[in-house]
C-alpha positions, 0 to 999 in steps of 0.5 A: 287305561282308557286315557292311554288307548285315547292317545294317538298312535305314532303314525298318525298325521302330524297336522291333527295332533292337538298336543304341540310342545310349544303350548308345554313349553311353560309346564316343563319351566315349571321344575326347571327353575327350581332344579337350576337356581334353587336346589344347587344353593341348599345346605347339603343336609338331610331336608335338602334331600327332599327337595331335590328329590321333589323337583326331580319328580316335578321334572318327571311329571311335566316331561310326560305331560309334554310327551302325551300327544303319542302313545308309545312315547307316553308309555316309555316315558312312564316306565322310564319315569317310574323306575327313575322315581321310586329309585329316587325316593328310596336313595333319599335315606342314608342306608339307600343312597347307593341306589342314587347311582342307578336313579341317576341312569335312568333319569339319564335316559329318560332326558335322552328320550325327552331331547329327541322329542324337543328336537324333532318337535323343534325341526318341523315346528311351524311355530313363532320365532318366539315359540323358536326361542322357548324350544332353544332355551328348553333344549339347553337347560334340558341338554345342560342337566343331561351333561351335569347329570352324565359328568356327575354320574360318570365321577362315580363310575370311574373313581375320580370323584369321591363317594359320600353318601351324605353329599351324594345328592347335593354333588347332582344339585350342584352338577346341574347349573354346572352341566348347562354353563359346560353346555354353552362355554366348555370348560373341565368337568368339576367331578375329576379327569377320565376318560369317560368324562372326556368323551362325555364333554366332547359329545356335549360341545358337539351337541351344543354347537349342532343346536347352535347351527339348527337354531340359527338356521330356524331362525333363518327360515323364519326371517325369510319367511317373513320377509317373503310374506 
């Protein structure tokens, strides 16, 4: 508990935080990659749980890392963090896997969590343009696994996806990458029509055209920044 009580309060000054998400950004890539190019091409067996399972844990512990410049947002993140894992790691045996459902939920909020800290560290960052386009790009992959992992979970809940509990975490892999492409382009949800998953695809093209018009403007900002200097 002495790591936590050393961790800064939130309203301390900005400007002497140590923690800059900026100098996380190749931390949280880490479990990134594997989430979205690895893990969706897995056979969909009982091995392949493991790893998926895995590299969701991975997401969990670099996403706190980067979270640790705060001690309330430290400590939910580790709550939300803790119940999404043990949940996680439970589903992974066939006469669990209904609990796959809820670990999704809670994974859910803590991307949520995380996002409204990428984006209010992506507002006042006095960063490079180049610490600019790493922040863009964790914003999507991290807004794409939100919307693949709300569609995939929102199939369950209304019924318009098939429930098997043996495909129930190859279906999250594959939602994933699909969640990012839904981010950037549009398109239908692959997990079946509902009105939850309309109103699931509507917020994520807003939120997708909100970073587009925030990135453009930093992008902006810096260019006159430059050019004033």
């Amino acid at each position: 508990m002495n790591f936590v009580r050393h961790i800064p309060d939130s309203n301390e000054n900005r400007s002497h935080k140590e923690n800059r998400i900026a100098h996380d950004l190749p931390i949280l890539f880490l479990p990134f990659i594997p989430l979205v190019i690895i893990v969706p091409v897995l056979p969909a067996d009982f091995s392949s749980r493991f790893i998926t399972v895995f590299f969701v844990t991975l997401l969990f512990i670099t996403g706190i890392y980067s979270m640790r410049g705060d001690r309330r947002r430290f400590l939910i993140s580790c709550i939300l963090a803790l119940i999404a894992t043990e949940t996680f790691w439970v589903s992974v045996w066939p006469a669990a896997s209904s609990l796959f459902l809820p670990a999704e939920f809670f994974l859910l909020l803590f991307l949520i969590y995380q996002t409204r800290y990428l984006v209010e560290e992506m507002v006042w960052s006095d960063g490079t343009i180049y610490d600019l386009f790493g922040m863009v790009t964790a914003l999507i992959i991290t807004g794409g696994i939100m919307l693949g992992t709300s569609l995939h979970l929102a199939g369950w809940m209304s019924r318009s996806a098939e429930y098997d509990p043996l495909t129930i975490h190859s279906s999250f892999a594959q939602a994933l990458p699909e969640g990012i492409l839904l981010l950037i382009r549009g398109g239908e949800s692959p997990f079946g029509v509902s009105p939850l998953a309309s109103v699931i695809l509507m917020v994520g093209s807003v939120c997708g055209f909100l970073l587009l018009v925030l990135s453009a403007g930093k992008a902006a900002g810096y260019y006159v920044k430059n050019r004033e200097q």
